[in-house]
N, CA and C atoms as an extended XYZ file, in Angstrom:
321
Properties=species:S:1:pos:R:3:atomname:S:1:resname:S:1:resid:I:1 pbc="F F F"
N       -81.712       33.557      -47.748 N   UNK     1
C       -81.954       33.527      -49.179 CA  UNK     1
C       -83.391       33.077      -49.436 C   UNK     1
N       -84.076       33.497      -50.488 N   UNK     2
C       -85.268       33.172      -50.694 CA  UNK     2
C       -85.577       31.876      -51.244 C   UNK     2
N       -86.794       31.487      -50.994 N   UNK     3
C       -86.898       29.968      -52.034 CA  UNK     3
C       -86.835       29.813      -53.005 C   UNK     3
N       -87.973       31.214      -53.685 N   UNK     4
C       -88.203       31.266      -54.755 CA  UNK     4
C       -87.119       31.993      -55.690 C   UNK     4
N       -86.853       31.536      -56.935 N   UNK     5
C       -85.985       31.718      -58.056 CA  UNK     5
C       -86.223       32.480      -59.084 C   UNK     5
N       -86.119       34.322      -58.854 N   UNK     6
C       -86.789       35.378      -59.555 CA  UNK     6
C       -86.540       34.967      -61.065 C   UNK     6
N       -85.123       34.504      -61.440 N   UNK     7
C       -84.847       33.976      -62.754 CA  UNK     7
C       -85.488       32.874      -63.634 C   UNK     7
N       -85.981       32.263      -62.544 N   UNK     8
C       -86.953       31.213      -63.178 CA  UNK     8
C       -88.176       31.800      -63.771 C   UNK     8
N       -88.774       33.034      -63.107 N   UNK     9
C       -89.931       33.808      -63.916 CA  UNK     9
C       -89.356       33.996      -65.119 C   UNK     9
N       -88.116       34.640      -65.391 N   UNK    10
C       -87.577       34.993      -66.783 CA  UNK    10
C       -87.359       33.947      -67.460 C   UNK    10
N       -86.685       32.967      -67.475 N   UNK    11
C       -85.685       31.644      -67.901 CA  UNK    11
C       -85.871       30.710      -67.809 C   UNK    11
N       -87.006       30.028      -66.779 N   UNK    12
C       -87.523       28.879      -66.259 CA  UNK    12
C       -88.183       28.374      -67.286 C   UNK    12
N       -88.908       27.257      -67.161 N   UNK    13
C       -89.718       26.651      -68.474 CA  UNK    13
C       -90.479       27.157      -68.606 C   UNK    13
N       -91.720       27.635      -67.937 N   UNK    14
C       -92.379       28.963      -68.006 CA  UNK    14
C       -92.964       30.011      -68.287 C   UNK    14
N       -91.376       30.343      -68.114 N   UNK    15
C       -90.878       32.096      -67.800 CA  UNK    15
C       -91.338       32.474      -69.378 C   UNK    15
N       -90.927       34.140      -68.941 N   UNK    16
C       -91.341       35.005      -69.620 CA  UNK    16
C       -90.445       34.958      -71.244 C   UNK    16
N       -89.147       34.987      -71.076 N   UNK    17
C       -88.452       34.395      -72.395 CA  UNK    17
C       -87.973       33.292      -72.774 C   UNK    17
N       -89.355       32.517      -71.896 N   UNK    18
C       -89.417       30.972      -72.620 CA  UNK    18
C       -90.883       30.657      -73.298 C   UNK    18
N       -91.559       30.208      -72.683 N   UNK    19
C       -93.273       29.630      -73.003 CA  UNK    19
C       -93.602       31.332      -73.247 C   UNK    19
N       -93.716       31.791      -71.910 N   UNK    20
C       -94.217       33.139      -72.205 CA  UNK    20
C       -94.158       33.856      -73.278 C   UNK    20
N       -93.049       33.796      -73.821 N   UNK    21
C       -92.648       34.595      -75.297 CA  UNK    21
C       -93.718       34.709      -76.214 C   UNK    21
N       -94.201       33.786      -76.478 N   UNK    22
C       -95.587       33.266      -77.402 CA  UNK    22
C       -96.687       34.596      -77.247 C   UNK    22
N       -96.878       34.788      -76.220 N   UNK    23
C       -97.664       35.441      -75.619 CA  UNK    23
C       -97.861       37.241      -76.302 C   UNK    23
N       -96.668       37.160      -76.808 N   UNK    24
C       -96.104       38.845      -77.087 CA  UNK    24
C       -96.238       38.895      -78.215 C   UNK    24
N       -96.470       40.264      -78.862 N   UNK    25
C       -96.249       40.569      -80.491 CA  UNK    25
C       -95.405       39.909      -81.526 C   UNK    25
N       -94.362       39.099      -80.798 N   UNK    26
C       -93.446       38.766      -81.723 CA  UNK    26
C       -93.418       37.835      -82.906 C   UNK    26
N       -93.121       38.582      -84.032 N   UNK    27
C       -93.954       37.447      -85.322 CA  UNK    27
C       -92.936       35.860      -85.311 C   UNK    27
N       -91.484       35.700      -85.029 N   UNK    28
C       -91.934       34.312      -84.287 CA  UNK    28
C       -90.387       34.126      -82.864 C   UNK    28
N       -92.124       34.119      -82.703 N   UNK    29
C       -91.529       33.786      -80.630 CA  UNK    29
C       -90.372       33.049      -80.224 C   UNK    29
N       -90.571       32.209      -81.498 N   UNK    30
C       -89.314       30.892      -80.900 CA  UNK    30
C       -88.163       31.465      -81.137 C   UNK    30
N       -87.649       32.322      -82.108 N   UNK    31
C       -86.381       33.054      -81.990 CA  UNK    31
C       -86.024       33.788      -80.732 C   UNK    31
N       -86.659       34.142      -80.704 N   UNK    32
C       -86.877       35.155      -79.029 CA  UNK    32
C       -86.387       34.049      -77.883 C   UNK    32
N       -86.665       33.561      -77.563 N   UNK    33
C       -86.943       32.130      -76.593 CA  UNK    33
C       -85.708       31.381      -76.588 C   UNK    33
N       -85.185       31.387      -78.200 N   UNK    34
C       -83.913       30.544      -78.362 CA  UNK    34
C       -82.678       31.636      -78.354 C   UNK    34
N       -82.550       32.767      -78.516 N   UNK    35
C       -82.177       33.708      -78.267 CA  UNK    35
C       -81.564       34.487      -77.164 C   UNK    35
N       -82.507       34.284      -76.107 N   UNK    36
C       -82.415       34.780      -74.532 CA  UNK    36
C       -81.545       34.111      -73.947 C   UNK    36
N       -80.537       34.855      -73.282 N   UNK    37
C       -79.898       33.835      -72.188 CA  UNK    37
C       -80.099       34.104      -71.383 C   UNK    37
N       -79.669       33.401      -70.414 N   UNK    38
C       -80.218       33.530      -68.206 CA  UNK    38
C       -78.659       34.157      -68.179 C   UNK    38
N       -78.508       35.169      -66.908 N   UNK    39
C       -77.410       35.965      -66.668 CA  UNK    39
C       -76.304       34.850      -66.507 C   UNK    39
N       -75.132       35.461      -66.213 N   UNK    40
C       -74.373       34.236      -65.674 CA  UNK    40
C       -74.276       34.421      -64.010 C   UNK    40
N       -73.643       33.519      -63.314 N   UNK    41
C       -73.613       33.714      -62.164 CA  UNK    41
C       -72.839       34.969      -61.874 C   UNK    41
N       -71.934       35.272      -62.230 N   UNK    42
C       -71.193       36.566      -61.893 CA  UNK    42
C       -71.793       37.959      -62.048 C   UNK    42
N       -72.863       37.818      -63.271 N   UNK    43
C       -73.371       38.801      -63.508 CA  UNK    43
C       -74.756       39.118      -62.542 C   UNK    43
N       -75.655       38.005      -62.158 N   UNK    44
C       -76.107       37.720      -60.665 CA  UNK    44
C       -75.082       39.001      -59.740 C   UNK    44
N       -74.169       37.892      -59.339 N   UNK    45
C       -73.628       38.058      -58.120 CA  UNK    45
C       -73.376       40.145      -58.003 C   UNK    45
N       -72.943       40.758      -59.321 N   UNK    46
C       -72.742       41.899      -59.367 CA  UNK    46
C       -73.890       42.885      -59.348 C   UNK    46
N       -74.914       41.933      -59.727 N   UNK    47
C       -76.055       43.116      -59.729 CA  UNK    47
C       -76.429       43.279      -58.216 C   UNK    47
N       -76.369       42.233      -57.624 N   UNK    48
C       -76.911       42.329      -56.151 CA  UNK    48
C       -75.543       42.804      -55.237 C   UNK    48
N       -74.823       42.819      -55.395 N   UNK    49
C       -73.292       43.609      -55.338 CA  UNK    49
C       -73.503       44.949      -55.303 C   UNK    49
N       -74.334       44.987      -56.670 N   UNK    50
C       -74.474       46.902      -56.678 CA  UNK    50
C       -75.205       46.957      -55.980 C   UNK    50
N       -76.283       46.538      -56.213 N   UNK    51
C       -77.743       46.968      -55.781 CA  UNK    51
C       -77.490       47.217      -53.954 C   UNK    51
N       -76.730       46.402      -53.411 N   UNK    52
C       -76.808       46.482      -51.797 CA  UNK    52
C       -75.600       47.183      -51.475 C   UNK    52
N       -75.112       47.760      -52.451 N   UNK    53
C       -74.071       49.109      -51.908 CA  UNK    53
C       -74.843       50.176      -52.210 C   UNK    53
N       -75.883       50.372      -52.921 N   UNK    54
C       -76.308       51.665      -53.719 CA  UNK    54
C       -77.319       51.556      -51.762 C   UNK    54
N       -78.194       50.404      -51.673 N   UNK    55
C       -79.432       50.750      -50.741 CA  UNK    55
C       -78.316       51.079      -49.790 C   UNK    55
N       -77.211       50.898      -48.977 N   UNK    56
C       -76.262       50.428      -47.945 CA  UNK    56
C       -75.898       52.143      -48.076 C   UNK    56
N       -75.180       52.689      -48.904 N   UNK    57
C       -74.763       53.861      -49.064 CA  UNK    57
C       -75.602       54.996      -49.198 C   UNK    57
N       -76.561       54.993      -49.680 N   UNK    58
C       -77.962       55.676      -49.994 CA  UNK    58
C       -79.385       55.606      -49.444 C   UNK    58
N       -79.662       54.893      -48.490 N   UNK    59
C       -80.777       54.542      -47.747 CA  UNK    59
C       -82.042       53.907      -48.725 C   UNK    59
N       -81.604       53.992      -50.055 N   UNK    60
C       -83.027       53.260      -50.971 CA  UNK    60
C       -82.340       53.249      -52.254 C   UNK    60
N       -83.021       52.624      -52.996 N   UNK    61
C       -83.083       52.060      -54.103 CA  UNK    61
C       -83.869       51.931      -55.340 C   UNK    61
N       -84.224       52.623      -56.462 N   UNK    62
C       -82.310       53.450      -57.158 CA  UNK    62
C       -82.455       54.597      -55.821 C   UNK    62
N       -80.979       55.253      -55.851 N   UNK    63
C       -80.629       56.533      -55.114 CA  UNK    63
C       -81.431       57.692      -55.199 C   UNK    63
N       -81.639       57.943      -56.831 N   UNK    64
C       -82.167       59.564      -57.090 CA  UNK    64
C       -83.536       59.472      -57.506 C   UNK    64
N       -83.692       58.800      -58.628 N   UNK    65
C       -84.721       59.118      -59.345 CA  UNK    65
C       -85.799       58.216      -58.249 C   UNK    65
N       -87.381       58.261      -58.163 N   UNK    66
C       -88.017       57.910      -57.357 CA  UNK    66
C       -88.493       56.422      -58.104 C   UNK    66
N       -88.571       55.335      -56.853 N   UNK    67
C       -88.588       54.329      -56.891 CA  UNK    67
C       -89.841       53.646      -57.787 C   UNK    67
N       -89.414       52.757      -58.660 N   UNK    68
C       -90.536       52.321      -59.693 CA  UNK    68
C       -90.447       50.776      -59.707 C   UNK    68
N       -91.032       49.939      -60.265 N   UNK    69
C       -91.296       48.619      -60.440 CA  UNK    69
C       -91.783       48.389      -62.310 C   UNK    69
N       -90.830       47.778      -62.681 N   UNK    70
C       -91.262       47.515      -64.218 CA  UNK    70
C       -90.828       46.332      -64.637 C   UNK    70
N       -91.048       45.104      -65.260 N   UNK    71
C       -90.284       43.989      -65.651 CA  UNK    71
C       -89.321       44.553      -67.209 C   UNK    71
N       -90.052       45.135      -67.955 N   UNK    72
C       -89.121       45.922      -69.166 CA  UNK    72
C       -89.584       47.195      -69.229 C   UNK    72
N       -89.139       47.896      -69.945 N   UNK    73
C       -88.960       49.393      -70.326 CA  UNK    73
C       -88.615       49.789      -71.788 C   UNK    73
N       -89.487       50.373      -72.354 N   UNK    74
C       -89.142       51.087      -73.336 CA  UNK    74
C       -88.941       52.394      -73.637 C   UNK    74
N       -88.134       52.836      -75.121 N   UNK    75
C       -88.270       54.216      -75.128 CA  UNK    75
C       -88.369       54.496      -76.341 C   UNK    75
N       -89.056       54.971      -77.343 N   UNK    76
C       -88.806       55.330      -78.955 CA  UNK    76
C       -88.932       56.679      -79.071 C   UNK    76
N       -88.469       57.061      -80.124 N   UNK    77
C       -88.707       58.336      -80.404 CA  UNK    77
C       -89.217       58.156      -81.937 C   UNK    77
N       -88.405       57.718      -82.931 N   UNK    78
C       -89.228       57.633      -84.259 CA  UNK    78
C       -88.834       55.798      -84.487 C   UNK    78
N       -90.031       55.384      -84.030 N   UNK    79
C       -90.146       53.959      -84.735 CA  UNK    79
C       -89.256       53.442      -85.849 C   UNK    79
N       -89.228       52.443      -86.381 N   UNK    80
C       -88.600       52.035      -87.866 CA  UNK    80
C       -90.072       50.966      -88.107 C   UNK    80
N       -91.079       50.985      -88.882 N   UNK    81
C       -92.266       50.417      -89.303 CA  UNK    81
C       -91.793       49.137      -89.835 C   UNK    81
N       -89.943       49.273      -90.771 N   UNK    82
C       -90.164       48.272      -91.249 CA  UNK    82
C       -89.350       46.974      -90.364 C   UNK    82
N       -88.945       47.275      -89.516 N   UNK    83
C       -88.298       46.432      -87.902 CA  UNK    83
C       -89.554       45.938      -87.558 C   UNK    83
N       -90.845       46.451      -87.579 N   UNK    84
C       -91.832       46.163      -86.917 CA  UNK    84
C       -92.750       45.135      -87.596 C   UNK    84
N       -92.548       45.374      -89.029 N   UNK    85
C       -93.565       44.683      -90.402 CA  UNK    85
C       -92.389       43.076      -90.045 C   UNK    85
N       -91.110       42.984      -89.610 N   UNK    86
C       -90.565       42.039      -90.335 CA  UNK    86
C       -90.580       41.678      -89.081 C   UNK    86
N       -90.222       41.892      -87.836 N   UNK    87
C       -90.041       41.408      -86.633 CA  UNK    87
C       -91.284       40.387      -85.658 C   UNK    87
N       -92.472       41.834      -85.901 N   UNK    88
C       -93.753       41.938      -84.635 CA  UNK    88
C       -94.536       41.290      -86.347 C   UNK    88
N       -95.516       40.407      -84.828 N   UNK    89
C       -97.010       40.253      -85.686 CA  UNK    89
C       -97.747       41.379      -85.979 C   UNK    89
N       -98.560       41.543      -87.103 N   UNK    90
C       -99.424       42.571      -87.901 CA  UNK    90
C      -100.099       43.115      -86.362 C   UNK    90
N      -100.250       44.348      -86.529 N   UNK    91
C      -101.274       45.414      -85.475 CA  UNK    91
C      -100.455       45.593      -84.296 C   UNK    91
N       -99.021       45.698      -84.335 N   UNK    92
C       -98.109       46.164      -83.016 CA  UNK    92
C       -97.970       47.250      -83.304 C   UNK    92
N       -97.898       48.068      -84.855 N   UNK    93
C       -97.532       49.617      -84.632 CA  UNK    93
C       -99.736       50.278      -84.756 C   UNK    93
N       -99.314       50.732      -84.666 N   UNK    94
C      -100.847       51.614      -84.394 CA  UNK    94
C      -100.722       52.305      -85.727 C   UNK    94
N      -101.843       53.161      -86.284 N   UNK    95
C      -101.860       54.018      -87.716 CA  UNK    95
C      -101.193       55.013      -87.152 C   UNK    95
N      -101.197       56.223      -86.434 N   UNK    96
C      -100.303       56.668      -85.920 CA  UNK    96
C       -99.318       56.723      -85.603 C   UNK    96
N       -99.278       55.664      -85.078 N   UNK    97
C       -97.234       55.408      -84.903 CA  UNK    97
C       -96.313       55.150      -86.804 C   UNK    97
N       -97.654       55.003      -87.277 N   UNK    98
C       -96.841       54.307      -88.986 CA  UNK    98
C       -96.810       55.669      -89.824 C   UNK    98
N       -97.709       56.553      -89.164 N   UNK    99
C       -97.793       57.873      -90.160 CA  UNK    99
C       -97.118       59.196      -89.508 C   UNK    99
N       -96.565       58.984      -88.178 N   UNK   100
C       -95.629       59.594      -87.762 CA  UNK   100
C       -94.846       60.822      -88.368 C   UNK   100
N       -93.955       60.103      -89.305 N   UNK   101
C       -92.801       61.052      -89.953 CA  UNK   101
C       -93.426       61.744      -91.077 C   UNK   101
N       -94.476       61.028      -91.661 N   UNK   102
C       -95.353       62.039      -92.693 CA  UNK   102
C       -95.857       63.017      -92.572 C   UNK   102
N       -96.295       62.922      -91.201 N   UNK   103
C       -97.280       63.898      -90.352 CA  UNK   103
C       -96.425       64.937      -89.920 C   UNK   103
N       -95.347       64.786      -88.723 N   UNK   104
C       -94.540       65.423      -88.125 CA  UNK   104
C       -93.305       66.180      -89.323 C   UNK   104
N       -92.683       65.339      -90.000 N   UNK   105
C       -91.575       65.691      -90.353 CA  UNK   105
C       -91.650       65.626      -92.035 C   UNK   105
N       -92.193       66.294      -92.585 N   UNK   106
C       -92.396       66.464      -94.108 CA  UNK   106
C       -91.524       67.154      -93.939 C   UNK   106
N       -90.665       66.650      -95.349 N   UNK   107
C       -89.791       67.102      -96.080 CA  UNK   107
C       -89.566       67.409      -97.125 C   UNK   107
C-alpha cells in the first residue's frame, strides 16, 4: 500500500475541495468546501474493486477508450449564464459562451 493518501489531495486540509476551493471561479468557495464529502470506505474499497478487475480482465485501464489522466471533466453543450452569474465569480463565462443561443439558435 502506498504512503501517500490520494484522498488527502481531494479532502485533506489542503486539498482541492478544501483550502484549494478558494482558488476556483466559485463565487463562494466555502459552500463548495462545506459541501464536498470524502468517499466512504466502501465506496473506496469498490472503486479499486473495479478498477483491478477491469486492468486483471483487460490488460489496461479504462478497457476501450485510450488511456487519459484528468482530476475533473467537463462537458456543456448550451451553458445556463444565469447558474453561472449566481454560482461562479464575474468573467467564468466568456462573451461567447453568453451570446451563444442568440447567435446559434434565433428564434
Amino acid at each position: 500500500m502506498p504512503d501517500h493518501d490520494p484522498l488527502a489531495d481531494l479532502f485533506g486540509e489542503g486539498g482541492v475541495f478544501r483550502s484549494g476551493v478558494g482558488t476556483g471561479a466559485w463565487r463562494h468557495p466555502e459552500r463548495i468546501a462545506e459541501a464536498a464529502e470524502p468517499p466512504s470506505p466502501a465506496a473506496v474499497d469498490a472503486t479499486i474493486a473495479y478498477c483491478e478487475y477491469v486492468q486483471g480482465r483487460y490488460g489496461r485501464f479504462p478497457a476501450y477508450p485510450p488511456p487519459f489522466r484528468t482530476l475533473l471533466g467537463f462537458q456543456a453543450g448550451h451553458v445556463d449564464p444565469d447558474f453561472y452569474d449566481r454560482d461562479y465569480r464575474p468573467g467564468a463565462l466568456s462573451a461567447t459562451q453568453r451570446e451563444h443561443m442568440a447567435r446559434w439558435h434565433r428564434e
